[in-house]
N, CA, C and O atoms as CSV, one atom per row, in Angstrom:
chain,resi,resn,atom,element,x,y,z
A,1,UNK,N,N,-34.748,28.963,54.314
A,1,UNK,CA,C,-34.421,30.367,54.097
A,1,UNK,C,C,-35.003,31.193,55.221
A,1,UNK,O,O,-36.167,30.851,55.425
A,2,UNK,N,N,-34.612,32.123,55.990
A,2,UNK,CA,C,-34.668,32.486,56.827
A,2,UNK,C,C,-35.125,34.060,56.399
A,2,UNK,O,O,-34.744,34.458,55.299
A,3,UNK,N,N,-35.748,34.755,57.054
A,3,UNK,CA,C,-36.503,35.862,56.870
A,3,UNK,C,C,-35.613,37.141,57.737
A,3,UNK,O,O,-35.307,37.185,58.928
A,4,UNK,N,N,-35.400,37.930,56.851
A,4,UNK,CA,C,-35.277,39.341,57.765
A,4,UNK,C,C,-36.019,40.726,57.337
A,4,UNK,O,O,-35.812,41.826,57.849
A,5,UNK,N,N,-36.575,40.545,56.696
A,5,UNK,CA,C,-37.935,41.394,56.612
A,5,UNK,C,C,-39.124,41.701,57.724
A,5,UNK,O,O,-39.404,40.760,58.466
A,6,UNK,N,N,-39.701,42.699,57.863
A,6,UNK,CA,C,-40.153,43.328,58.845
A,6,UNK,C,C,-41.726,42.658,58.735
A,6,UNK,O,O,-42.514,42.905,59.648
A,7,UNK,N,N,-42.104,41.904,57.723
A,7,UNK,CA,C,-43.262,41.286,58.579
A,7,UNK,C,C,-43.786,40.199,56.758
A,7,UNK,O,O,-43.199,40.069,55.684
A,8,UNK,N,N,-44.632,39.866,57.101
A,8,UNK,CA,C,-45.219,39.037,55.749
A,8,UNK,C,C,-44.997,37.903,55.542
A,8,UNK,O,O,-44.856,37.481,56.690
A,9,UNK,N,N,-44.851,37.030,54.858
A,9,UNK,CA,C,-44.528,35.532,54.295
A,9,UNK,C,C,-42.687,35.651,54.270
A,9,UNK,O,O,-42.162,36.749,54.453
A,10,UNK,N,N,-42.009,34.647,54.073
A,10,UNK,CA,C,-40.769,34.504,53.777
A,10,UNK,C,C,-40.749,34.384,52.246
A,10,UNK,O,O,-41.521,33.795,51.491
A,11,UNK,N,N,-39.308,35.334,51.930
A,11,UNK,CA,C,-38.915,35.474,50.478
A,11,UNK,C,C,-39.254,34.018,49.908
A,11,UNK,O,O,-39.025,33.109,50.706
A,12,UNK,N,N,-39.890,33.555,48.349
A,12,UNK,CA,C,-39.894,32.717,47.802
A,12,UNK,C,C,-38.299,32.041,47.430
A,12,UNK,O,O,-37.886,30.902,47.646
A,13,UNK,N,N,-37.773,32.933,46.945
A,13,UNK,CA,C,-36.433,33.102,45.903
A,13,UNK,C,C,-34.753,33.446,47.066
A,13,UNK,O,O,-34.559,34.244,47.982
A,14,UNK,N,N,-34.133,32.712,46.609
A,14,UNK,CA,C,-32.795,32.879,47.853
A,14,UNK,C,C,-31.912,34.102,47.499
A,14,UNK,O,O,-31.461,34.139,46.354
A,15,UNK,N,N,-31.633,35.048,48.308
A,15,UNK,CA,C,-30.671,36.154,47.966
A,15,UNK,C,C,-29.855,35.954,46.706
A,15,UNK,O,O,-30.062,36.489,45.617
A,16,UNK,N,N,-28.736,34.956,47.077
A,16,UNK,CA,C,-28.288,34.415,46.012
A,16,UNK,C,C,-28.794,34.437,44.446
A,16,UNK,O,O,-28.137,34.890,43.508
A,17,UNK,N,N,-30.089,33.856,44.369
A,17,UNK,CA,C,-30.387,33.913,42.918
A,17,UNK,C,C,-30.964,35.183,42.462
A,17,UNK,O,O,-31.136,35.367,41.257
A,18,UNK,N,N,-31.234,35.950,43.213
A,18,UNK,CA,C,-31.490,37.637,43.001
A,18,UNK,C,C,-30.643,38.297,42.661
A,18,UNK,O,O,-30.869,39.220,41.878
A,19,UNK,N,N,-29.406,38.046,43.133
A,19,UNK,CA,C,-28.015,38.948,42.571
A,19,UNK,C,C,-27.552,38.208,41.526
A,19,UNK,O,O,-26.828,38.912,40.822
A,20,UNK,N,N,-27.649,37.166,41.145
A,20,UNK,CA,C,-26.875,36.455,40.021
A,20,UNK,C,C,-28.084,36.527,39.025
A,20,UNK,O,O,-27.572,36.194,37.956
A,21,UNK,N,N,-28.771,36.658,38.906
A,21,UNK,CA,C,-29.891,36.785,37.753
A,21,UNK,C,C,-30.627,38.654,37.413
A,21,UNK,O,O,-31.379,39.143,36.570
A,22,UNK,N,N,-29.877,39.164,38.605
A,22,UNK,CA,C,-29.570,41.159,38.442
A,22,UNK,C,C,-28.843,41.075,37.639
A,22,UNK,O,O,-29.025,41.288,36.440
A,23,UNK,N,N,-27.295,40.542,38.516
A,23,UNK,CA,C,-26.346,40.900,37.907
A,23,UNK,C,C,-26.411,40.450,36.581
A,23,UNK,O,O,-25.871,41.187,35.756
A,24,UNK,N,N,-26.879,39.538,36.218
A,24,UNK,CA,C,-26.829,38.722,34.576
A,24,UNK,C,C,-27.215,39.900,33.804
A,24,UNK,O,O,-26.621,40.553,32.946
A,25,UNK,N,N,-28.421,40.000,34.361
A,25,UNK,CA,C,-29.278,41.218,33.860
A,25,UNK,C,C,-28.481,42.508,32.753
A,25,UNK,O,O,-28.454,42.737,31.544
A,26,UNK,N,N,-27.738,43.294,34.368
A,26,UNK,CA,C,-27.096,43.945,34.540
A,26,UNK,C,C,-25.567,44.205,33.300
A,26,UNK,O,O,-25.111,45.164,32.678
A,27,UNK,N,N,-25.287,43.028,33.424
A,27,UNK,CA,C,-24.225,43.230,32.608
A,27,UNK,C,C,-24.204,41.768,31.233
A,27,UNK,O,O,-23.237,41.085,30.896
A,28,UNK,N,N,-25.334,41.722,30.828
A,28,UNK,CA,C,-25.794,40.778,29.858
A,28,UNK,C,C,-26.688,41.773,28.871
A,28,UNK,O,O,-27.304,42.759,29.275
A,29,UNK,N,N,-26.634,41.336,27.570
A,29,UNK,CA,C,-27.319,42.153,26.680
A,29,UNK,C,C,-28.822,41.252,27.381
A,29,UNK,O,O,-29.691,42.087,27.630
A,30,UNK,N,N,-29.156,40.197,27.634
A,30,UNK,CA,C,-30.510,39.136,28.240
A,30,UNK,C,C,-31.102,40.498,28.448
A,30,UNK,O,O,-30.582,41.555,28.807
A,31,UNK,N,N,-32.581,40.122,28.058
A,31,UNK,CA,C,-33.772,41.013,28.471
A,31,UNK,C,C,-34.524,40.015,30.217
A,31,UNK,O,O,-34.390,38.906,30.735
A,32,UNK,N,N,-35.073,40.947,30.422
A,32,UNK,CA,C,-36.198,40.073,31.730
A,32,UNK,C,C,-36.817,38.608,31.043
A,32,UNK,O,O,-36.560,37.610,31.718
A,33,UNK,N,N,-37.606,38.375,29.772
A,33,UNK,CA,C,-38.232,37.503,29.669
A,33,UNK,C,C,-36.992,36.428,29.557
A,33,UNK,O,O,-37.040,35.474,30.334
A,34,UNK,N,N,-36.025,36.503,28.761
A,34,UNK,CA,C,-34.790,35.225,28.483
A,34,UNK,C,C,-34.171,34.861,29.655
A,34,UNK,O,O,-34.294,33.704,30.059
A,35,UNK,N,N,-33.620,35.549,30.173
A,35,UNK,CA,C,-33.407,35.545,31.872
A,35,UNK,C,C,-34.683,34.722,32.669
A,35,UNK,O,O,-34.260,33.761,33.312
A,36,UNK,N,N,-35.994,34.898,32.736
A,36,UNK,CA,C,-36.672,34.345,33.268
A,36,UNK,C,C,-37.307,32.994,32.754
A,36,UNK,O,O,-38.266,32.472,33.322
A,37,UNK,N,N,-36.723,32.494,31.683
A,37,UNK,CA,C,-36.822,31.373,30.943
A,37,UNK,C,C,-35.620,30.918,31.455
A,37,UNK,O,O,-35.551,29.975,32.243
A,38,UNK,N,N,-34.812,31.450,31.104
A,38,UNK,CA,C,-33.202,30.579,31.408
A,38,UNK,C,C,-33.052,29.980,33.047
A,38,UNK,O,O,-32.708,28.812,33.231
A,39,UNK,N,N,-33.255,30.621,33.841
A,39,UNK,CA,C,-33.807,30.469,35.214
A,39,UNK,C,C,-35.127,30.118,35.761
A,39,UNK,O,O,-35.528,30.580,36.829
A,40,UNK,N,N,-35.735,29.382,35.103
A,40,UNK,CA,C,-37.082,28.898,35.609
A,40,UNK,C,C,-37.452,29.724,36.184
A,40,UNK,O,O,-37.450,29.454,37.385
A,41,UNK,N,N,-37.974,31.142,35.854
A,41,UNK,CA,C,-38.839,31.917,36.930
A,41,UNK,C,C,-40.046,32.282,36.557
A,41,UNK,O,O,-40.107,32.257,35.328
A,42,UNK,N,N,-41.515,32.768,37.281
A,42,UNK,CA,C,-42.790,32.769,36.496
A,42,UNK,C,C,-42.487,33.659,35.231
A,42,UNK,O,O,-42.499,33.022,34.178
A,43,UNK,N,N,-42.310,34.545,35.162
A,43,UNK,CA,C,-42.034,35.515,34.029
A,43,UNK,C,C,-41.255,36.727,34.299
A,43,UNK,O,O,-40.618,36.723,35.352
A,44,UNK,N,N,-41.174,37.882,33.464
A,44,UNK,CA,C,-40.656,38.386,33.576
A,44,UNK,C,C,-40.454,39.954,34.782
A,44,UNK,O,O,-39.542,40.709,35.119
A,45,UNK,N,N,-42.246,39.736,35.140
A,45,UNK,CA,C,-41.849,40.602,35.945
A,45,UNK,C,C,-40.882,40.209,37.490
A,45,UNK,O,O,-40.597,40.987,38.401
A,46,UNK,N,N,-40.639,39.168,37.397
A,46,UNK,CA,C,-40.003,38.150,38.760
A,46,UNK,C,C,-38.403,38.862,38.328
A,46,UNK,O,O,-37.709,39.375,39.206
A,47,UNK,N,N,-38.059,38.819,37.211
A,47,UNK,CA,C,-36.622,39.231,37.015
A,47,UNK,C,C,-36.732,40.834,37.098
A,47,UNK,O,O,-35.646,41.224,37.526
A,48,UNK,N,N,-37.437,41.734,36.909
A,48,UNK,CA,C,-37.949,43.343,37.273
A,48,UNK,C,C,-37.346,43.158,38.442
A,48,UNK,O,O,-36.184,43.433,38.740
A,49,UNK,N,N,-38.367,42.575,39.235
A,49,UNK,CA,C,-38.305,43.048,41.157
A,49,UNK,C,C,-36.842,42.531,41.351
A,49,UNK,O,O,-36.020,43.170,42.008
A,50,UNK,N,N,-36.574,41.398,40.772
A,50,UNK,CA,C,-34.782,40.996,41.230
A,50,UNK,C,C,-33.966,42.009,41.396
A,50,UNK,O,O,-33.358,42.225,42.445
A,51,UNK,N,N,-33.863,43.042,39.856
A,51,UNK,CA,C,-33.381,43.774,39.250
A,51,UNK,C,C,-33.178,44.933,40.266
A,51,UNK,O,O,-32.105,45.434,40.604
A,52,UNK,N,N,-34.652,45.310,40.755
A,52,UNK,CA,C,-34.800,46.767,41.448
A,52,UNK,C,C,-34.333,46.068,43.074
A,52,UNK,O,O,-33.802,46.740,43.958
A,53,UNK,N,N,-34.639,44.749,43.180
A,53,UNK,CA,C,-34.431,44.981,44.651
A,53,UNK,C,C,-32.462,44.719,45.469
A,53,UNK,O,O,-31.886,44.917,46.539
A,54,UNK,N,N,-32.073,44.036,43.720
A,54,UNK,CA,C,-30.571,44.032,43.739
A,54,UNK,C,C,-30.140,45.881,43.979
A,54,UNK,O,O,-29.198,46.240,44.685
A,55,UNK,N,N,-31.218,47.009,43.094
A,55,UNK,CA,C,-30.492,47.734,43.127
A,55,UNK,C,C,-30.584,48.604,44.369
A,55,UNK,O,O,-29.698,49.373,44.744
A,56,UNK,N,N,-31.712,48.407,44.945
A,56,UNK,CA,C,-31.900,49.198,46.173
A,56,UNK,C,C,-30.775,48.488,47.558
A,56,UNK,O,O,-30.277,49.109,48.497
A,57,UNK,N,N,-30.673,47.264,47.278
A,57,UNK,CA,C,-29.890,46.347,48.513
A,57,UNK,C,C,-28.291,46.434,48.521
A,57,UNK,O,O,-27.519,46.429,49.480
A,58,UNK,N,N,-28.013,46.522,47.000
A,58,UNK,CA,C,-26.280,46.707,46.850
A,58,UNK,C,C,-26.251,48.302,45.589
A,58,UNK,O,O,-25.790,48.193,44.453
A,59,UNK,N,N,-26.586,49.067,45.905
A,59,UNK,CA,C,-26.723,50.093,45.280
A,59,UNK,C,C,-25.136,50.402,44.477
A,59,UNK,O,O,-25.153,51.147,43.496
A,60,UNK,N,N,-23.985,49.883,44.875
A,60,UNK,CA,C,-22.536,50.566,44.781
A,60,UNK,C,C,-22.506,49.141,43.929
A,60,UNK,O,O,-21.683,49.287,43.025
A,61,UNK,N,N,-23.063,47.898,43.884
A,61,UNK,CA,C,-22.885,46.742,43.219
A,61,UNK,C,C,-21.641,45.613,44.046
A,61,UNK,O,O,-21.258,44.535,43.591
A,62,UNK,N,N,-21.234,46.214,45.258
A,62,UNK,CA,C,-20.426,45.622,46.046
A,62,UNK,C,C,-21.617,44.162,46.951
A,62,UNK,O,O,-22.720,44.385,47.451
A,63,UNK,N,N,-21.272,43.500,46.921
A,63,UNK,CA,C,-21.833,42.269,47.571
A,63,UNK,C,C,-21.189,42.145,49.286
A,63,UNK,O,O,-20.009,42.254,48.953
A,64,UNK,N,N,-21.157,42.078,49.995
A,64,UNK,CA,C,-20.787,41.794,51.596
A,64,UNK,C,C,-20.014,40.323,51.748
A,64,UNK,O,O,-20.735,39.372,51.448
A,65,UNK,N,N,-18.792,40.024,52.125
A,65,UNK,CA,C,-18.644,38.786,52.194
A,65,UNK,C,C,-19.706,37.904,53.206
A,65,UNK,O,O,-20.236,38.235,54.266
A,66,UNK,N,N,-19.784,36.635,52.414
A,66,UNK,CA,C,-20.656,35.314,53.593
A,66,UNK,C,C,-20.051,34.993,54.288
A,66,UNK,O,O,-18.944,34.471,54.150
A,67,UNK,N,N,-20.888,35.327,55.651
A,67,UNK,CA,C,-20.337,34.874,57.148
A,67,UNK,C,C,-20.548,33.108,56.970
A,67,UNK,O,O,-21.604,32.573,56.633
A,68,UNK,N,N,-19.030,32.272,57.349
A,68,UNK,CA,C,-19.329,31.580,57.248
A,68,UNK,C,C,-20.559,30.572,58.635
A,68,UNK,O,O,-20.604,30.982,59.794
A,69,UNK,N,N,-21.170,29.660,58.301
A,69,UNK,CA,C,-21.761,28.932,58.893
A,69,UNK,C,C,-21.150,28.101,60.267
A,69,UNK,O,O,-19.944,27.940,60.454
A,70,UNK,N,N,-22.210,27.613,61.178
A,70,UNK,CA,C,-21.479,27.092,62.283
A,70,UNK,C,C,-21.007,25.591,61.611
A,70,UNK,O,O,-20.093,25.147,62.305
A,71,UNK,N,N,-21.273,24.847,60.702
A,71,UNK,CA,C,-20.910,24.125,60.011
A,71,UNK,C,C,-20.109,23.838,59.621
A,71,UNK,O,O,-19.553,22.762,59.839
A,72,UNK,N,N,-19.757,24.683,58.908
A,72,UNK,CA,C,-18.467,25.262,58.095
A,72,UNK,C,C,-17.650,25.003,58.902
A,72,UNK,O,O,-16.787,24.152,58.687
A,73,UNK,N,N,-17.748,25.785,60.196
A,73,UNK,CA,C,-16.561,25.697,61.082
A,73,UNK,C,C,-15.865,24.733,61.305
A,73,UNK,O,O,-14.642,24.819,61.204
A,74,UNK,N,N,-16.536,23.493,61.689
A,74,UNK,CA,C,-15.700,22.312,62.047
A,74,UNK,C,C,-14.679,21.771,61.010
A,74,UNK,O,O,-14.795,21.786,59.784
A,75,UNK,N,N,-13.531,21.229,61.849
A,75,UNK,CA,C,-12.397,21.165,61.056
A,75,UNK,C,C,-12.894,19.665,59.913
A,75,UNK,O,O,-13.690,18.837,60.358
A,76,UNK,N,N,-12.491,19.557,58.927
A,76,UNK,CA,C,-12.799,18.747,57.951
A,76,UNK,C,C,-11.811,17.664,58.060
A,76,UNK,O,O,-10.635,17.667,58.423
A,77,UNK,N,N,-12.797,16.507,57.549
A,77,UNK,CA,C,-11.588,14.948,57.956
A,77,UNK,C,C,-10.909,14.893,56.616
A,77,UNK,O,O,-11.303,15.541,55.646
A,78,UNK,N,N,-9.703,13.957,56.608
A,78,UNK,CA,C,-9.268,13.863,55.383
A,78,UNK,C,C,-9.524,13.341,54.442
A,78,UNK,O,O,-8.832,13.448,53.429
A,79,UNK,N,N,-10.610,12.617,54.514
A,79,UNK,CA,C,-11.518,11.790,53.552
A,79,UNK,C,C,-12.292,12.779,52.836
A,79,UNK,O,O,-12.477,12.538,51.643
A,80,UNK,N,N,-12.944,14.186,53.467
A,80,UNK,CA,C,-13.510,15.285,52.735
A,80,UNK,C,C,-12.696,15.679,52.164
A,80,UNK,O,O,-12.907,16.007,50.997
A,81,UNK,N,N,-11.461,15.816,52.713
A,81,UNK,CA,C,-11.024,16.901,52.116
A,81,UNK,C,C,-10.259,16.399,50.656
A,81,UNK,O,O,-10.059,17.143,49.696
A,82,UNK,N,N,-9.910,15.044,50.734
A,82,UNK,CA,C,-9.905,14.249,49.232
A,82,UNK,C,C,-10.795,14.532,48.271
A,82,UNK,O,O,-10.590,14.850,47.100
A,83,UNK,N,N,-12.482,14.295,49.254
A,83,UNK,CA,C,-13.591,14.121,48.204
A,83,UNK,C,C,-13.973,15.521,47.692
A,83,UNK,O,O,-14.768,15.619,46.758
A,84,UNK,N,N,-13.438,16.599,48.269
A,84,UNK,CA,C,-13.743,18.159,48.011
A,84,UNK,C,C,-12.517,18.183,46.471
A,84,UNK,O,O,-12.726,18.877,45.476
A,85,UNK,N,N,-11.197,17.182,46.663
A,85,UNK,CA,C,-10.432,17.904,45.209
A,85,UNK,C,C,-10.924,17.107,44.666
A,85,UNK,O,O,-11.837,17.814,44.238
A,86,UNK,N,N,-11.118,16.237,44.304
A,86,UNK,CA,C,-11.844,15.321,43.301
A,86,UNK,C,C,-12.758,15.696,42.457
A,86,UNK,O,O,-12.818,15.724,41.228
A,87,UNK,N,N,-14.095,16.238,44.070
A,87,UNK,CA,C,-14.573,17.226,42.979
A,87,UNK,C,C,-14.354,18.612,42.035
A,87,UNK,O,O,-14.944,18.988,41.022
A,88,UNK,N,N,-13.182,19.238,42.857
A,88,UNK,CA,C,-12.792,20.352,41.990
A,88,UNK,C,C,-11.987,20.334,40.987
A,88,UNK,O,O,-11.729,21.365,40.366
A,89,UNK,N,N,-11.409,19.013,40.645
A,89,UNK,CA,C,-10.764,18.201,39.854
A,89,UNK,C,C,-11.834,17.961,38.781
A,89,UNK,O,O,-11.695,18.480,37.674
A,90,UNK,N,N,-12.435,17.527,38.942
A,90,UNK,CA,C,-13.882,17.462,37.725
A,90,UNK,C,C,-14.628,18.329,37.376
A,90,UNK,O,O,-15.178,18.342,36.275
A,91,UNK,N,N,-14.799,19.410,38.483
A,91,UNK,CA,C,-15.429,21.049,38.226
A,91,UNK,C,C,-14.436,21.634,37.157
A,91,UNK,O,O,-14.871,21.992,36.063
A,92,UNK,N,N,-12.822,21.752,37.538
A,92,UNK,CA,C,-12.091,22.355,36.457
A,92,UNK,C,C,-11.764,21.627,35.051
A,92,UNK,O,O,-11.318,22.232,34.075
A,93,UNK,N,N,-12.037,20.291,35.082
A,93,UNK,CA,C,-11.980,19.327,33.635
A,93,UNK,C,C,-13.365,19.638,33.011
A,93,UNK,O,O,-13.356,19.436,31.797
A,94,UNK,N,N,-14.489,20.047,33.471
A,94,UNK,CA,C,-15.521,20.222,32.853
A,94,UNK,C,C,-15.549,22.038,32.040
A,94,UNK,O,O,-15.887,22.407,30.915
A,95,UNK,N,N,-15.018,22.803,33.264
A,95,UNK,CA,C,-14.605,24.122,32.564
A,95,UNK,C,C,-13.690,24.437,31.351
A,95,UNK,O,O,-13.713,25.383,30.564
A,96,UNK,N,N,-12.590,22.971,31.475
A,96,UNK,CA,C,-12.090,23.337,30.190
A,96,UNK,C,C,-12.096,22.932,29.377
A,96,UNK,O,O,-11.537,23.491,28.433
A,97,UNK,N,N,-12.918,21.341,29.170
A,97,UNK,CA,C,-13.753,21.050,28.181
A,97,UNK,C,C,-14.887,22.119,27.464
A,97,UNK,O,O,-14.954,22.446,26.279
A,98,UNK,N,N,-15.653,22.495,28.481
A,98,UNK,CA,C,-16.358,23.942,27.568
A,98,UNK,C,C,-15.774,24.879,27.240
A,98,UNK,O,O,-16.304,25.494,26.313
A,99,UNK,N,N,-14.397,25.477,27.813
A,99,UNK,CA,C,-13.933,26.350,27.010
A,99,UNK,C,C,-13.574,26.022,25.759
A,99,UNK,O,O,-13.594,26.872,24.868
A,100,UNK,N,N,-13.217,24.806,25.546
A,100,UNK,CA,C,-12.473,24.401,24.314
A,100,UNK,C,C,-13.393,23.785,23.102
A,100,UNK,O,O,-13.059,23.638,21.927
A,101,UNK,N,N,-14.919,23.398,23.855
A,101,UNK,CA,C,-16.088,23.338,22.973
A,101,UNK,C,C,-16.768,25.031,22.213
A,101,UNK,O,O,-17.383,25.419,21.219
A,102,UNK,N,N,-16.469,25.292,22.815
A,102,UNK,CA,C,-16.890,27.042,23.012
A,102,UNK,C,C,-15.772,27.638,22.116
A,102,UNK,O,O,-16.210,28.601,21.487
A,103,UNK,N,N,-14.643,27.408,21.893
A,103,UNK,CA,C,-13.833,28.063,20.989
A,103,UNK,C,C,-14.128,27.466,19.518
A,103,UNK,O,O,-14.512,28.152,18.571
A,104,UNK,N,N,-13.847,25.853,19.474
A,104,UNK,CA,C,-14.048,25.070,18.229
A,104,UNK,C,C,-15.158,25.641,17.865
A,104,UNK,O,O,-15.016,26.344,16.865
A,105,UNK,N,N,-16.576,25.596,18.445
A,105,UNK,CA,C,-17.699,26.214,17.652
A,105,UNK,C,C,-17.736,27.089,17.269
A,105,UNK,O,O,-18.439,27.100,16.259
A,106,UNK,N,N,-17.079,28.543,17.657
A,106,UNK,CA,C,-16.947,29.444,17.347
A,106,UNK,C,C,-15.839,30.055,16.021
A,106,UNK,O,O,-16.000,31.016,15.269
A,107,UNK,N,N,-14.355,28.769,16.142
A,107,UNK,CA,C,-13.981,28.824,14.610
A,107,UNK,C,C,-14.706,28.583,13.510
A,107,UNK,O,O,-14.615,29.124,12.409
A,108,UNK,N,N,-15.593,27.551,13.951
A,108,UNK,CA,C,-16.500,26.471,13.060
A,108,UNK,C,C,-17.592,27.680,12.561
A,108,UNK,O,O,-18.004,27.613,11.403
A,109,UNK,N,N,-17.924,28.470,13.192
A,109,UNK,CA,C,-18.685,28.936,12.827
A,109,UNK,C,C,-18.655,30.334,12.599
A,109,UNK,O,O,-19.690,30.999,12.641
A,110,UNK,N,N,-17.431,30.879,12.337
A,110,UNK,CA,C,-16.756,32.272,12.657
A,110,UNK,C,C,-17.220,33.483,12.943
A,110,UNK,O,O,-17.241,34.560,12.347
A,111,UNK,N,N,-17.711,32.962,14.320
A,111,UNK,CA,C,-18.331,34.207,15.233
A,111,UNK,C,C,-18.006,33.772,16.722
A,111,UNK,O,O,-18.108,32.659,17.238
A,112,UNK,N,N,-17.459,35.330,17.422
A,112,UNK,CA,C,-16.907,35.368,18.391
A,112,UNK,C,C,-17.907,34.589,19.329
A,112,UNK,O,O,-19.006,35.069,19.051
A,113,UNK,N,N,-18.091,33.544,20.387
A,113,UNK,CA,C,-19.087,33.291,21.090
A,113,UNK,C,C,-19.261,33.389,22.405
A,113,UNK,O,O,-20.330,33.384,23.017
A,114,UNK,N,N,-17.840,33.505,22.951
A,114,UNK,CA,C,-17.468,34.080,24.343
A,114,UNK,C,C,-17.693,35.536,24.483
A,114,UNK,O,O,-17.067,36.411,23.885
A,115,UNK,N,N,-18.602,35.696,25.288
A,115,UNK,CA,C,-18.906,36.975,26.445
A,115,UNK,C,C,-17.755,37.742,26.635
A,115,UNK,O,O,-16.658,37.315,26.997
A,116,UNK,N,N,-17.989,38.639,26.432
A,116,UNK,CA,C,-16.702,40.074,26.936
A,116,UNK,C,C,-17.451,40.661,27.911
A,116,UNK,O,O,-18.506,41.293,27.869
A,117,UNK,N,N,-16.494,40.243,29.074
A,117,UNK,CA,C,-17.062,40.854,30.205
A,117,UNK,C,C,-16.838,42.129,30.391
A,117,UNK,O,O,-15.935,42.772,29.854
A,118,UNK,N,N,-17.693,42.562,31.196
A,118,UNK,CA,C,-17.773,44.661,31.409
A,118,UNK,C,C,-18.107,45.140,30.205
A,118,UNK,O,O,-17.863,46.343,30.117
A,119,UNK,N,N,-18.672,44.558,29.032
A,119,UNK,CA,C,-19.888,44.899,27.686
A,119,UNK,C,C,-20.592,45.848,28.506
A,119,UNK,O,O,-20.602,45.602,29.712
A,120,UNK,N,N,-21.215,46.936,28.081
A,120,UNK,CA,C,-22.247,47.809,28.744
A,120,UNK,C,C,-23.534,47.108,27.937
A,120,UNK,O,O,-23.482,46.675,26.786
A,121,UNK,N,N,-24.747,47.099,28.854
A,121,UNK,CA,C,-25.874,46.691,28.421
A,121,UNK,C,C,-26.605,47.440,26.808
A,121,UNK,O,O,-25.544,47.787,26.290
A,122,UNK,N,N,-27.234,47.679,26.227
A,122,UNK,CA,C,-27.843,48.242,25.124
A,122,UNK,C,C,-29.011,48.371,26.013
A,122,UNK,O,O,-29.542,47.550,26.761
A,123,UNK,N,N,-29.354,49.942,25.677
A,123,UNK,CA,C,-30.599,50.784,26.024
A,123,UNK,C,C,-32.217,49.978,25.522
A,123,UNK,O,O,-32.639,49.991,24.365
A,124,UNK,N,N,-32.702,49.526,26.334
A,124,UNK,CA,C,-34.049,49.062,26.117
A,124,UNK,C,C,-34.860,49.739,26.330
A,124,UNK,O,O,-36.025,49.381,26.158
């Protein structure tokens, strides 16, 4: 992880998991401590500073697209590019196995259990 801060130690925690554990925050009824359990983090004030420093960094909640890598760049052989659907072939059989675990439990147990996204948070 690479540093662009003006002086001190390098961030512990990767950009990445700062905005996805804000944003959870953000638009999740999750308090700081469940969030910081659910994400292995020391406690809860670790999900606070996420929180404030998501809001000072993307204030409008817009994210910047990722420049891709010099990595990235090179053209991919066709053997990746097999082993890349394969895996997204098993990424999307696993998504809709949980959707469809995620519904049954939720007849089974007749309560809605899927997330409605854009829920406004409840005042803490």
């Amino acid at each position: 992880m690479s540093s662009n801060n003006k002086g001190g130690r390098d961030p512990v925690h990767d950009n990445i998991l700062k905005i996805a554990v804000a944003r959870e925050y953000l638009s999740s009824d999750l308090g700081y401590m469940k969030l910081a359990i659910k994400y292995g983090l020391p406690g809860p004030s670790t999900v606070r500073h996420f929180v404030k420093w998501y809001k000072a960094n993307y204030p409008t909640g817009e994210i910047p697209p990722v420049q891709p890598t010099q990595q990235s760049q090179q053209p991919a052989t066709t053997s990746e590019v097999e082993e890349l659907r394969k895996q997204l072939q098993q990424a999307n059989l696993k998504v809709a196995a949980w959707e469809m675990l995620l519904e049954n439990a939720g007849k089974e147990l007749g309560v809605d259990i899927v997330k409605k996204f854009g829920t406004k948070q409840s005042g803490k």
